[in-house]
Structures are given as C-alpha cells and as structure tokens.
N, C-alpha and C positions, 0 to 999 in steps of 0.2 A: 672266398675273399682273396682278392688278389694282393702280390705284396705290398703296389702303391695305394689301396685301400688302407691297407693295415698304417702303413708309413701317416696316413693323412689322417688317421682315426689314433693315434697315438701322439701328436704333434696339435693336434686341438686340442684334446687331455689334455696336456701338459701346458699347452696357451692360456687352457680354461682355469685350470689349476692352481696356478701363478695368479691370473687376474682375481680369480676368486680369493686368494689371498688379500692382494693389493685394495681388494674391495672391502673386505672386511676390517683391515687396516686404517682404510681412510685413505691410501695414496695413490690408488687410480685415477680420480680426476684430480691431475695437480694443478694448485692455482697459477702455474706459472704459465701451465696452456693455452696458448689464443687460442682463437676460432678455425683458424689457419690450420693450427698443429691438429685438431680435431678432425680437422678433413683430411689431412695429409695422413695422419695416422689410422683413419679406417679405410682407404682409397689403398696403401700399399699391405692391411691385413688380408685384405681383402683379395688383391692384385697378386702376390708373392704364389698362393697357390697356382693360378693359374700362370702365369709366368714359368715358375719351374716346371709345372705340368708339359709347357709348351714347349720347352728346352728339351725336355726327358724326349717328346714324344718325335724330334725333330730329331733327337742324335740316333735314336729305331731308326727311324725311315731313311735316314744317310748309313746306320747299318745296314737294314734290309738292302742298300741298294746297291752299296759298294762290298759288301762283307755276309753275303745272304749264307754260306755254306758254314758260316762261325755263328751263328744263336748257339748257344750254352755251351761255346767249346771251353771254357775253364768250370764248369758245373761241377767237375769232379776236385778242386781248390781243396783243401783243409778250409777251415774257417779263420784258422789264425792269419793263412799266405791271404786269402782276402781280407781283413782288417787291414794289414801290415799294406795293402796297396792302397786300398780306401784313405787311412791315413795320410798319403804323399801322393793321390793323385784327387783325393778332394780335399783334405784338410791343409795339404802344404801349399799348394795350388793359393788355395782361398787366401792361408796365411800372406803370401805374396800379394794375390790380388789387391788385396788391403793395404797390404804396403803401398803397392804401386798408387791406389788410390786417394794415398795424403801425397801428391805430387799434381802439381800445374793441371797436368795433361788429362788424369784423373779424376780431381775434384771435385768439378761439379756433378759428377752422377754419384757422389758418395754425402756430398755436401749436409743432404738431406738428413742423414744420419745422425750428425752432430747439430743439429738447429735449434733440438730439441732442448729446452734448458731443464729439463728435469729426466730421470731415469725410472722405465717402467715397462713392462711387458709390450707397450703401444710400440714401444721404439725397434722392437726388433728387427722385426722386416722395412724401416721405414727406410729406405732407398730410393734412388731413380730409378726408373724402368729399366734401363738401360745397363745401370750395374749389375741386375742378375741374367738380363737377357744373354750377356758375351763371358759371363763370369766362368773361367776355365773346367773349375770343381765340378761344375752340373752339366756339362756336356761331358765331361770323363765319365761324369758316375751314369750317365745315360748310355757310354759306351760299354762302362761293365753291367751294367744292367741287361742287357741283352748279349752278353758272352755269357753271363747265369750266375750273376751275385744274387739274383732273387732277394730271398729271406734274411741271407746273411748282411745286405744293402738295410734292410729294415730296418736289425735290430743296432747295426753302427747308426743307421739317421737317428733313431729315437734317440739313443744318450746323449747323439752330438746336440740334438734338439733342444734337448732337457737343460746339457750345458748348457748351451748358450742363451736359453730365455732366462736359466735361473742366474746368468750374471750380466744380465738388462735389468731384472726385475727389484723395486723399490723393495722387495723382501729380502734384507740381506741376509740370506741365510749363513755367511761365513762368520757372523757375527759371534756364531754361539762355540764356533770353533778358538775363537782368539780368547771368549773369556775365558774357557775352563783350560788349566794347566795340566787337567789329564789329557785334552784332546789336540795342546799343541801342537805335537808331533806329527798328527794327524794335519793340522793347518800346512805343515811347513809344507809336507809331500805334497799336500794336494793344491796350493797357490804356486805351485814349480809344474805341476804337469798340466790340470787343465784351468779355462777361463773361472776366474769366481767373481763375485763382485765389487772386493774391493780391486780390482787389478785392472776390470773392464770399467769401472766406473773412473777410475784414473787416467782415460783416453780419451774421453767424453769432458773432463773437466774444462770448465772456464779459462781457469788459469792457471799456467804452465809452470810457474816462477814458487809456488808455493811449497815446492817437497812433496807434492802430493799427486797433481795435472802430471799427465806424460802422453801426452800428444802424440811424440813422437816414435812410439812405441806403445807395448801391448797389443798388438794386434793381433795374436792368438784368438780363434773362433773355439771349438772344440780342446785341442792344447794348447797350452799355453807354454810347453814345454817348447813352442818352434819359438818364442823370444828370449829362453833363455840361453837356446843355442845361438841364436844369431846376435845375443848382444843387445836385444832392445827391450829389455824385461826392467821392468821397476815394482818393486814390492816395498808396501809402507804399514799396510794393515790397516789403512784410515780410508778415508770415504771425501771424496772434494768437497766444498760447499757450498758448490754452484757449477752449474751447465751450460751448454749452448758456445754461442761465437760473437766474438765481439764486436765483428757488425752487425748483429742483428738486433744489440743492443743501441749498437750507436745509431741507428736505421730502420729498425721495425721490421717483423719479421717478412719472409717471398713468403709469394703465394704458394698456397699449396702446389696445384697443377707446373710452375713454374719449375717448384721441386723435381715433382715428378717426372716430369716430360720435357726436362730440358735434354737434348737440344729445339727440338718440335717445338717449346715454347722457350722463348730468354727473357729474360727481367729487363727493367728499363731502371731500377733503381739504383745510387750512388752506392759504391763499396761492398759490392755484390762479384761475386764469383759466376757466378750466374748470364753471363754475357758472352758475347762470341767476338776474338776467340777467347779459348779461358782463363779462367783469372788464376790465382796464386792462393794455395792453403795459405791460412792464419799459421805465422812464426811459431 
C-alpha cells in the first residue's frame, strides 16, 4: 500500500465515521438543504479527492522535472523536523489561504463554503474547484512528498483530517468537554490549539452581531492555535443558531455548478458574489 492509498483509506474512515454518526443522530439530511446544496455537496465529496490527487501528482512531475536528483533528499528528517514543516508549509499556508479567501479578490471560489445554512460532514470539502486547485498547502505538501515525507505526510494528514471533519461535523463532540468540570482544563487547551466545533461553527454563522458569529476569524484548519497568534480567535463555548449568507436568504440559493465552477460558469442572479468581476464578502 502506498502512502496516498493509506492517506485515502484513512480520510474515508473518518468521513464515513462522522456521517455514520450524523446519520444515527438524525442530522445528515438537514431540513434546511435545498436540492442545490444536495448536488453541490456530493459533486465537491466526490471532486476534492481527485482534485488534490491531481495537485499532488502535478507538483511530482514539476519535481521530476526541475529537481529529478532531490526524490527523498530529506528521508533521513526526524519525524518531529517534518511535522514542524508540515505545520507552516500546509497548515499555515492554508491558515492564510482562508484568510485571504474572506477578501473581494477571493470570495467567490470559497463562497461555496459558507452557503450552506447548516453544519455537517457534507460541508467539508464543499469549495470551488478552484480554491483547492491553486491552494499553496497541497502543492507544498506534493513538493515534500517527493523530497520523502512519505509516511510521516500520512499520519499528519489523518489527524489534520480527523480535525477538521470533526469540527464541520453536526456531532459536536466538544460538547461533553464544557459539561464536565473535570475535563475543563482539558477544553480550555484544546479550543486554543486545534479547530473544534464550537470555534469552526462560529465562522460559518449567519450572524456576526450576536457574541457568538465571527466571520472574521477563526480560520484555523488543523490549529487553531494560528488565530490565536494572529489575533483573530474568538472563543464563546456556544454553537450559532443559524447558517449560510444573507443573500441567499434574501435571494434563493446559486446553483450548484455556479458554485462550483465559477469562474467557467457566473450567476446572473441579484446580490450574488458570483459575477465578474467579483463581488464583496458579506460585512
């Protein structure tokens, strides 16, 4: 087995795992889904593997081509010097990217993300094509992937993985952490270093105005630890009480493919980001 077998076979577990939850719960299909969010969210589960597959396999062949004499020249790394690069050449990267991506210029290929008015394992991957095609993190980790992160690449993607579907996912598992007073302690560390759900579902919120929505932050994938550094970290403990974007309320939601594939396709509807050239995040 090779290690992006292993990577792919570990990241479905864990999709499966989550849904399986969400299914037994009752909150995989939310009523608040159109038909729309239904297409868009199996079209990018679906799409994301290949996509990064296609990233990975592009930044090989730009090694092989420029850098043929370097395959596995840091093989001999400790595993900690690789984490500690993994970190700040795909997690901080990412952290950025996201940043950049609540901006004018960015929007619409992240747009898709925030549509959703409810929170669920569907939402994870749900992107424009676009945003994971040029996304810095996955062409770096394709370049250390072929310097010879191998295995060590694996086992950082699974937890990042794990992270981040488990604070998409309508299973809020931080929940059981706030009620018990033995395991406070335990909360406080762990909503300061990585993504949980109350902290990622606070970016995602409806409304900004409430003490709770923070738009403008949280952007932490894997840590959460880069908004605390930077100053954009909001911690409440609470959960928003509604999702999505406010023109999609005032408007009805884009189509899926519009999502998707914008620029290749643009919207023709009022108060849509979605048009060329691009429109402006929601305040």
């Amino acid at each position: 087995m090779t290690p992006q077998q292993a990577q792919m076979m570990v990241a479905t577990t864990v999709l499966l795992g989550f849904a399986a939850a969400e299914l037994w719960r009752g909150r995989f299909f939310a009523p608040e889904a159109t038909r729309e969010d239904d297409r868009l969210d199996l079209v990018v589960t679906l799409a994301f593997p290949l996509t990064s597959g296609l990233v990975l396999f592009l930044a090989n062949a730009a090694c092989e081509w420029w850098l043929p004499e370097s395959r596995g020249a840091l093989a001999h790394w400790p595993w900690w010097a690789m984490i500690a690069t993994l970190l700040v050449g795909d997690d901080l990267t990412q952290y950025l990217w996201h940043r950049l991506s609540h901006t004018s210029l960015m929007w619409p290929l992240h747009r898709a993300h925030h549509s959703a008015a409810y929170m669920s394992v569907r939402v994870v991957y749900r992107n424009n094509f676009f945003y994971y095609l040029f996304m810095p993190g996955l062409w770096i980790s394709g370049v250390l992937l072929y310097l010879g992160f191998g295995w060590v690449y694996v086992a950082y993607a699974s937890v990042k993985l794990a992270v981040i579907i488990g604070a998409h996912s309508s299973v809020r598992w931080d929940e059981t952490l706030y009620r018990s007073r033995l395991l406070r302690p335990v909360a406080w560390v762990l909503e300061r270093t990585i993504s949980t759900p109350a902290t990622h579902f606070a970016h995602h919120a409806l409304s900004q105005d409430d003490g709770i929505g923070h738009y403008g932050g949280n952007y932490g994938n894997l840590l959460f630890l880069w908004d605390v550094i930077f100053g954009t970290a909001r911690i409440t403990r609470r959960y928003p009480p509604s999702f999505g974007l406010t023109d999609d309320r005032a408007h009805g939601p884009e189509s899926w493919a519009t999502q998707f594939l914008y620029p290749l396709r643009r919207s023709r509807r009022a108060g849509t980001a979605l048009t060329f050239p691009p429109g402006t995040p929601p305040a």
